[in-house]
C-alpha positions as CSV (number, residue, x, y, z in Angstrom):
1,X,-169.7,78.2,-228.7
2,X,-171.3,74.7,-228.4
3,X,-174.8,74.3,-226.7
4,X,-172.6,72.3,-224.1
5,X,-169.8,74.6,-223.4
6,X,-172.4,77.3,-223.3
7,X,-174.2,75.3,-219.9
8,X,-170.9,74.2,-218.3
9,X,-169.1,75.1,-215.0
10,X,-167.1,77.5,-216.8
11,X,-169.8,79.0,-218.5
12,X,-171.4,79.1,-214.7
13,X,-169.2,80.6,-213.0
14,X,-168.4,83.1,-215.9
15,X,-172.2,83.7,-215.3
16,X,-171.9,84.8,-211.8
17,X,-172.6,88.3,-210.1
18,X,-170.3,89.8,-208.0
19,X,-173.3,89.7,-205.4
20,X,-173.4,86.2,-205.4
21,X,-169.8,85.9,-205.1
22,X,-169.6,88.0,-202.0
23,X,-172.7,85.7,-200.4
24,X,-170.7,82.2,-201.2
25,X,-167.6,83.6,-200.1
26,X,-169.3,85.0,-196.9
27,X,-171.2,81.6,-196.5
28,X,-167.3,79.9,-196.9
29,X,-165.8,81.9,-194.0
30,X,-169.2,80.9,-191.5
31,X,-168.7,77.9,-192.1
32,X,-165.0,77.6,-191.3
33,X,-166.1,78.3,-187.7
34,X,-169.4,76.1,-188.0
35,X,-168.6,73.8,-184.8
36,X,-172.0,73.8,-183.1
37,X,-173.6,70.8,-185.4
38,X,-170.8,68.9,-185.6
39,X,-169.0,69.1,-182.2
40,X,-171.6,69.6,-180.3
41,X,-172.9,66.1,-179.4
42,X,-168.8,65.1,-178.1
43,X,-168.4,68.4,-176.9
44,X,-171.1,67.7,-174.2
45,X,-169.8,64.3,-174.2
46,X,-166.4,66.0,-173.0
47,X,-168.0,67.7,-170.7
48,X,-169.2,65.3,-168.9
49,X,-173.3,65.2,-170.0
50,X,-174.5,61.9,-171.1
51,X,-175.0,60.5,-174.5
52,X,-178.8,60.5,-174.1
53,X,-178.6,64.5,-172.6
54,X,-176.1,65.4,-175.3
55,X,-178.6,64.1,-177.9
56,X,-181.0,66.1,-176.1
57,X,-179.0,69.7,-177.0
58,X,-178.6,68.6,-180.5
59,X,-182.5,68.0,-180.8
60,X,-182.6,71.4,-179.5
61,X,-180.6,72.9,-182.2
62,X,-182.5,70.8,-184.8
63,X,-185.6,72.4,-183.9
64,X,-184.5,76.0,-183.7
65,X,-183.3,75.4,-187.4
66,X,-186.8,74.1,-188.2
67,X,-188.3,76.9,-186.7
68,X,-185.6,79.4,-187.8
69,X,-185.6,78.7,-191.8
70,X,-189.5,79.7,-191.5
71,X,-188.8,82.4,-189.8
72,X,-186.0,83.5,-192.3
73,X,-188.2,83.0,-195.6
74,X,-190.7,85.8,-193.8
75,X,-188.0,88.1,-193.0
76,X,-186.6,88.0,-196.2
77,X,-189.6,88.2,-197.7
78,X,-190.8,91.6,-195.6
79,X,-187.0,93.1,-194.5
80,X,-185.1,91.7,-197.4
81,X,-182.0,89.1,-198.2
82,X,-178.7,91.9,-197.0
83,X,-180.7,92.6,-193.5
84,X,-182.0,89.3,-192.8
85,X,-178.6,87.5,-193.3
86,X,-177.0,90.2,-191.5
87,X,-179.1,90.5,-188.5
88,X,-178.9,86.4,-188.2
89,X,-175.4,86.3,-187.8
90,X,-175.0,89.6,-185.8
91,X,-177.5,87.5,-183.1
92,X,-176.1,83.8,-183.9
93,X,-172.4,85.3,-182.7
94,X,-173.3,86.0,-179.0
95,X,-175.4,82.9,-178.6
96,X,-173.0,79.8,-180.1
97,X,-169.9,81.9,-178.0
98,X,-172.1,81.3,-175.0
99,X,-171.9,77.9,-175.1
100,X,-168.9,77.0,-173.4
101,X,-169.9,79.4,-170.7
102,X,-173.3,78.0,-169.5
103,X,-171.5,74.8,-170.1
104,X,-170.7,74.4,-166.3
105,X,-172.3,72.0,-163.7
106,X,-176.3,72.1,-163.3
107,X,-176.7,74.5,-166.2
108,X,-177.4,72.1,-168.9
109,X,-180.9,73.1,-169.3
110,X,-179.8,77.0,-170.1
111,X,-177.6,75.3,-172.7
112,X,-180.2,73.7,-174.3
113,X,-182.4,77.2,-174.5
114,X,-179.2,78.7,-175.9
115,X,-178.3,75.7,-178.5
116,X,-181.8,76.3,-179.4
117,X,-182.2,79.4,-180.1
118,X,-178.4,80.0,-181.9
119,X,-180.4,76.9,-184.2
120,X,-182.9,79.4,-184.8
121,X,-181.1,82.9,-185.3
122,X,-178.0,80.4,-187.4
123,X,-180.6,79.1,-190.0
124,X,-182.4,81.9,-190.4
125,X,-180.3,83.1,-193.1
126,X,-180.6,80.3,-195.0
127,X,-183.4,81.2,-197.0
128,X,-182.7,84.5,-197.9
129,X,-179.4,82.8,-199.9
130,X,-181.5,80.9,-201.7
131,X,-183.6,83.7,-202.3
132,X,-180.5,85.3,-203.7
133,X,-179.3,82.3,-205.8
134,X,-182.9,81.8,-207.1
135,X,-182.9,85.7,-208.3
136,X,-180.2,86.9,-209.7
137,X,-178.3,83.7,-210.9
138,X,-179.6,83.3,-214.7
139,X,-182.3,80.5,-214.8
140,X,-180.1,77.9,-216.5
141,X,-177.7,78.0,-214.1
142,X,-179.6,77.8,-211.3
143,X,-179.4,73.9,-210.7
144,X,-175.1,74.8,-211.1
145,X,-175.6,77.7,-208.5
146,X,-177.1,75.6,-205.4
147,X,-174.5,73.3,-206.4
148,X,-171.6,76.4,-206.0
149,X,-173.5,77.2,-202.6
150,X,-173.0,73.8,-201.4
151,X,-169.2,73.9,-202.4
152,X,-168.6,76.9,-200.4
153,X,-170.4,75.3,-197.4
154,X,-168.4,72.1,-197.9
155,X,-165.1,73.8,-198.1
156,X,-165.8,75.7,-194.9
157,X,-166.4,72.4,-193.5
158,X,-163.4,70.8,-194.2
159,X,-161.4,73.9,-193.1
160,X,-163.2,73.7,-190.3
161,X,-162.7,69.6,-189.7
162,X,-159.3,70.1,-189.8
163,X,-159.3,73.3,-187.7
164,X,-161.4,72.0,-185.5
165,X,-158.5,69.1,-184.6
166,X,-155.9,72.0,-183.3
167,X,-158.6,73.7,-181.1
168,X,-159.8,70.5,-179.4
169,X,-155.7,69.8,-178.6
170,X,-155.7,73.2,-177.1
171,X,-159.5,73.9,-175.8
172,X,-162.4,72.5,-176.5
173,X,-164.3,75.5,-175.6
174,X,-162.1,77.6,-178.5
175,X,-164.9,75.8,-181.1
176,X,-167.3,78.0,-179.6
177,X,-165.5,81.2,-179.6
178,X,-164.6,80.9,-183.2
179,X,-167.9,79.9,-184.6
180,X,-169.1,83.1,-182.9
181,X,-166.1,85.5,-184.5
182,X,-166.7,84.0,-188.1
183,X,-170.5,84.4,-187.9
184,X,-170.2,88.4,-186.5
185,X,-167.7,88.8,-189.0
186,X,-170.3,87.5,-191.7
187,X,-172.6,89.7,-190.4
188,X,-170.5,92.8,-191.1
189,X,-169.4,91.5,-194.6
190,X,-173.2,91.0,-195.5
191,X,-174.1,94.4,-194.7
192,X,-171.4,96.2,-196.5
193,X,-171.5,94.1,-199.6
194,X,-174.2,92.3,-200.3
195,X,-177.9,93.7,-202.1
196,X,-181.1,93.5,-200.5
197,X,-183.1,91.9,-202.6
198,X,-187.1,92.3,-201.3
199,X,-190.5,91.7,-202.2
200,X,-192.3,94.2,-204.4
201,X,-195.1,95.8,-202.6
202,X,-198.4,93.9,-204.5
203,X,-198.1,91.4,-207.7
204,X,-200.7,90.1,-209.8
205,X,-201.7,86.3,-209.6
206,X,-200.8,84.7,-212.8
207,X,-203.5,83.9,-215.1
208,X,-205.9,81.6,-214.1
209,X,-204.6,81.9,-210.4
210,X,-206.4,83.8,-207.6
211,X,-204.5,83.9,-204.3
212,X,-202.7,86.5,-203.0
213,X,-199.3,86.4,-201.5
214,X,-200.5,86.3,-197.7
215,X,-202.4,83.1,-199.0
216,X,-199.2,81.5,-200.6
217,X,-198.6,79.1,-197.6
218,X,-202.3,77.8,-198.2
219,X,-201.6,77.1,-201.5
220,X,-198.6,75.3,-201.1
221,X,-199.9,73.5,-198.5
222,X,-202.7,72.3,-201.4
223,X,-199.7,71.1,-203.8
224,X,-199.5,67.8,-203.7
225,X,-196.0,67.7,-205.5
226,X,-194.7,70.1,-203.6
227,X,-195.9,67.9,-199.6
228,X,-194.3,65.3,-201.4
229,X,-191.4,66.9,-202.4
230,X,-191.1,67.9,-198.3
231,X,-191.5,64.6,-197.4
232,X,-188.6,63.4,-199.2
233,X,-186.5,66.3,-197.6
234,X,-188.1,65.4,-194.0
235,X,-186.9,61.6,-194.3
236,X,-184.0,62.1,-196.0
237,X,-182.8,64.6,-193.7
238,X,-183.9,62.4,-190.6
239,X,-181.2,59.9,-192.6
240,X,-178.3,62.6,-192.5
241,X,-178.9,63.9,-189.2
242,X,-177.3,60.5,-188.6
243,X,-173.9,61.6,-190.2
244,X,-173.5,64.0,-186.9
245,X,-175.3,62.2,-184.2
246,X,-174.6,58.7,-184.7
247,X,-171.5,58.4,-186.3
248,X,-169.2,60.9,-184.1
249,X,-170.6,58.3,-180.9
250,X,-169.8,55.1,-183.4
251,X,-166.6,56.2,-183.8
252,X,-165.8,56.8,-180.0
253,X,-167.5,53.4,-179.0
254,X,-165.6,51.6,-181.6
255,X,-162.3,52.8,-179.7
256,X,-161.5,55.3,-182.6
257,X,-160.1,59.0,-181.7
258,X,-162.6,62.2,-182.1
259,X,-159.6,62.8,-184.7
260,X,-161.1,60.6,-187.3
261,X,-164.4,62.2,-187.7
262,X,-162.5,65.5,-188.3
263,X,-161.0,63.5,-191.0
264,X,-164.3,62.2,-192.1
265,X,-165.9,65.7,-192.3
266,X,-162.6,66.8,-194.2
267,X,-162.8,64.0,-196.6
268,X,-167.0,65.0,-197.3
269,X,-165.6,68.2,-198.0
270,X,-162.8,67.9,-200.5
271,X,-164.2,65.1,-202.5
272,X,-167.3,67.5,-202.8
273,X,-165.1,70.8,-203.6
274,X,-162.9,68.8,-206.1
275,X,-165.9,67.1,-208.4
276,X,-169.4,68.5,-207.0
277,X,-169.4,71.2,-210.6
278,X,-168.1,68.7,-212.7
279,X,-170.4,65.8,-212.0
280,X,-173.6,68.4,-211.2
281,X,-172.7,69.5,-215.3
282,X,-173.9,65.7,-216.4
283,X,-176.4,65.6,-213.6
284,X,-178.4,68.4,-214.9
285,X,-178.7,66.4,-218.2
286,X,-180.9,63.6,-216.2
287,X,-184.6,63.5,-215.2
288,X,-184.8,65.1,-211.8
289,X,-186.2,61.6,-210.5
290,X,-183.7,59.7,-211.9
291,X,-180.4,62.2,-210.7
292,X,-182.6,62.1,-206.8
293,X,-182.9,58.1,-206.7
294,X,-179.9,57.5,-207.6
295,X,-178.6,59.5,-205.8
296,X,-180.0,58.6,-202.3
297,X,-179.3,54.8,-203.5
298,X,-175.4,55.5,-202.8
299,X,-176.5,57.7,-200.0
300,X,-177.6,54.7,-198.3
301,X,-174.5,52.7,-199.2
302,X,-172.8,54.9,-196.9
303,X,-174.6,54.7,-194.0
304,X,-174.5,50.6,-194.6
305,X,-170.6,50.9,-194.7
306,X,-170.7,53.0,-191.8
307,X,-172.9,49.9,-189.9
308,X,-170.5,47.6,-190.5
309,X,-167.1,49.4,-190.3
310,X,-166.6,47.9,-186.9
311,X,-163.6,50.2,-186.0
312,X,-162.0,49.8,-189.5
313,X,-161.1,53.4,-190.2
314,X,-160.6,52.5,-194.0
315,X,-164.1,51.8,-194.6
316,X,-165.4,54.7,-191.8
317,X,-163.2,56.8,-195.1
318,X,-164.5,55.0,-197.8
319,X,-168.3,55.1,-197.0
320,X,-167.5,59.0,-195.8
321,X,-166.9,59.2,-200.1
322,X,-169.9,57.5,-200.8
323,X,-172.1,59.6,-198.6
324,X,-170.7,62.9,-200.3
325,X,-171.1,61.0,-203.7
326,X,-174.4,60.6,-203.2
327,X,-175.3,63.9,-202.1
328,X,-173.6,65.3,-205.2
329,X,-175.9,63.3,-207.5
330,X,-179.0,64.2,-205.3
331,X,-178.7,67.5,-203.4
332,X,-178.3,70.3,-206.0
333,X,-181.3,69.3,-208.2
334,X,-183.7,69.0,-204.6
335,X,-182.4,71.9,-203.2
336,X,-183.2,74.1,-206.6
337,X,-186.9,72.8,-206.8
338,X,-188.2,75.4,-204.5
339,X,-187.6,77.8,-207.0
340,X,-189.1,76.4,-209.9
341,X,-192.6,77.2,-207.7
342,X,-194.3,80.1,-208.7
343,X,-192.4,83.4,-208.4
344,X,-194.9,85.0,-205.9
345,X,-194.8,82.0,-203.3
346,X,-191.0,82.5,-202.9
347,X,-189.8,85.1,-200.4
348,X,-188.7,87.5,-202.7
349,X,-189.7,88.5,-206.4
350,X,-187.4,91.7,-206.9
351,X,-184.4,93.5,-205.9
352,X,-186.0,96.9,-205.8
353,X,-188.5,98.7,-203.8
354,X,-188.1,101.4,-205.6
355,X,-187.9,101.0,-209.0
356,X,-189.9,103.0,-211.7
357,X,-192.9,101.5,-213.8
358,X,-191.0,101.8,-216.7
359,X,-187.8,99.7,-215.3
360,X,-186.4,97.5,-218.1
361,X,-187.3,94.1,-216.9
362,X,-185.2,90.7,-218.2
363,X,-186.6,87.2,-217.6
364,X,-189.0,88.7,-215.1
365,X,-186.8,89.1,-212.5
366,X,-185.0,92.7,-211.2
367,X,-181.0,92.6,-210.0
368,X,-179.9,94.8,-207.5
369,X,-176.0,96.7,-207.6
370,X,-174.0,97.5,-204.8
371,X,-176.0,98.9,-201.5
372,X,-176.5,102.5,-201.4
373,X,-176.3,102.7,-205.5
374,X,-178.4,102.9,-208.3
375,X,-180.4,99.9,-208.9
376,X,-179.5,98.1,-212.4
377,X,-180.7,95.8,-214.3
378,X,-179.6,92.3,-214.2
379,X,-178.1,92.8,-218.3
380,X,-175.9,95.7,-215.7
381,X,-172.4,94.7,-214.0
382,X,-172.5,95.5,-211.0
């Protein structure tokens, strides 16, 4: 087999455990009930709360999600990946499904606290995936695997887009309901399939290197790469936070129906399912630099279309494939350059707590079987 053959999407998916199967597919059926982001804002519209207020709740949201992915790296980092995702969904559920019940006149404040916090309990998991992806995909493939992650988020999404069209005909507040079903549901699926993969209890620093583990926010917060690298993510996701904030109002003030940002999310979706592997394969060949640039480049070609569709539905389409082509140049190679840092910063450096001294050890990393099993190594099939 061919050098290139051997790094291609086949060769990537081949590559793949069943653990990290189980967390895309689980990650695939959230998302097909993930309304809160995108619905949200004309949900509150619907319901009679102003633009400006209706902003106000998705704010809310945003900040739980900042605070929440923090909050996520530490519990996967002291509880482990299969508990924390689990116990974020089991608490997300209750809180997006009561929504549309606090929802009612002079109560918008109590949906804010609630929108809030299902931000926080939602992302929380978020972390511990990546944890997972960064562990026990091979190294090689680890670039490919983000970019299999963000397939399975973008095919709930369009499942959900179009879903999301019959509920709205029937009852607005069935969005709700459903996200909260899908993310228990996760919940159960991550605690009967997936591996806890946790810290071990002490490491040694690398050579040269003196900090300990409960000083590895310090020392990230010295990198100077690494702040830039956030700063990057910080203004580029101030950028796409546009996609579901301004756009879904463009649309209505332009005279268009809620319909066609359904159709927009779909669109993102399938265009991403259909080539994201495929055009991540040549991405991967680039410098990092180059594959981000460009990358964000077409990413901002969208948003110009978007400007200046002026109710033209065509180009609201076309710029909604530009936006997802840049984020298949751009996304996969920023998202996996947390975990190129150094293996003791990340939230988790090993699948078991219990392993022997004498455990064989492959690319320094450990792989954990099914829960309640033997743990194996990551040469093992699970």
């Amino acid at each position: 087999m061919n050098e290139r053959a051997s790094d291609g999407v086949l060769a990537a998916i081949r590559a793949t455990p069943a653990s990290i199967r189980y967390l895309l597919g689980g990650m695939l059926l959230n998302q097909l009930g993930a309304f809160v982001q995108s619905f949200l804002l004309l949900y509150l519209v619907h319901r009679g709360v102003s633009a400006e207020l209706a902003g106000v709740g998705l704010v809310a949201y945003a900040v739980g999600a900042i605070i929440g992915s923090a909050l996520g790296g530490e519990l996967a980092h002291r509880l482990g990946t299969r508990v924390t995702i689990g116990l974020a969904m089991a608490a997300s559920g209750p809180l997006v499904a009561l929504i549309p019940l606090l929802s009612g006149p002079g109560t918008f404040w109590l949906v804010v606290l609630d929108v809030g916090l299902a931000g926080l309990v939602t992302q929380a998991y978020r972390p511990a995936a990546s944890v997972m992806l960064a562990e026990l995909m091979p190294e090689k493939f680890q670039v490919m695997s983000f970019s299999m992650m963000r397939i399975a988020l973008n095919a709930g999404a369009a499942g959900a887009a179009l879903l999301a069209t019959v509920f709205i005909a029937v009852n607005w507040d069935l969005l709700f309901y459903v996200d909260g079903a899908t993310a228990v549901l996760y919940s159960l699926l991550a605690f009967s399939l997936l591996p806890n993969v946790v810290a071990p209890p002490e490491e040694e620093p690398a050579p040269g290197e003196t900090a300990s583990r409960g000083s590895a926010y310090g020392v990230l917060a010295r990198d100077g790469r690494f702040l830039m690298y956030l700063a990057a993510v910080f203004i580029g996701t101030l950028v796409y936070a546009q996609y579901t904030v301004a756009l879904p109002l463009k649309i209505v003030a332009d005279g268009l129906s809620t319909d066609l940002y359904s159709f927009v999310l779909a669109t993102s979706g399938i265009v991403l399912i259909t080539c994201e592997l495929k055009i991540t394969s040549y991405i991967v060949k680039w410098p990092p630099s180059l594959a981000v640039f460009l990358g964000h480049v077409v990413f901002g070609l969208a948003f110009l279309g978007w400007g200046l569709s002026s109710g033209n539905a065509a180009v609201v389409i076309i710029s909604a494939a530009l936006f997802t082509g840049g984020l298949m140049m751009s996304g996969p190679t920023m998202f996996a350059r947390p975990a190129k840092v150094p293996a003791r910063y990340r939230p988790a450096t090993s699948a078991s707590p219990v392993r022997s001294p004498d455990w064989p050890r492959r690319s320094g990393r450990f792989s954990a079987c099914w829960p309640g099993r033997r743990w194996a190594p990551c040469s093992s099939r699970c």
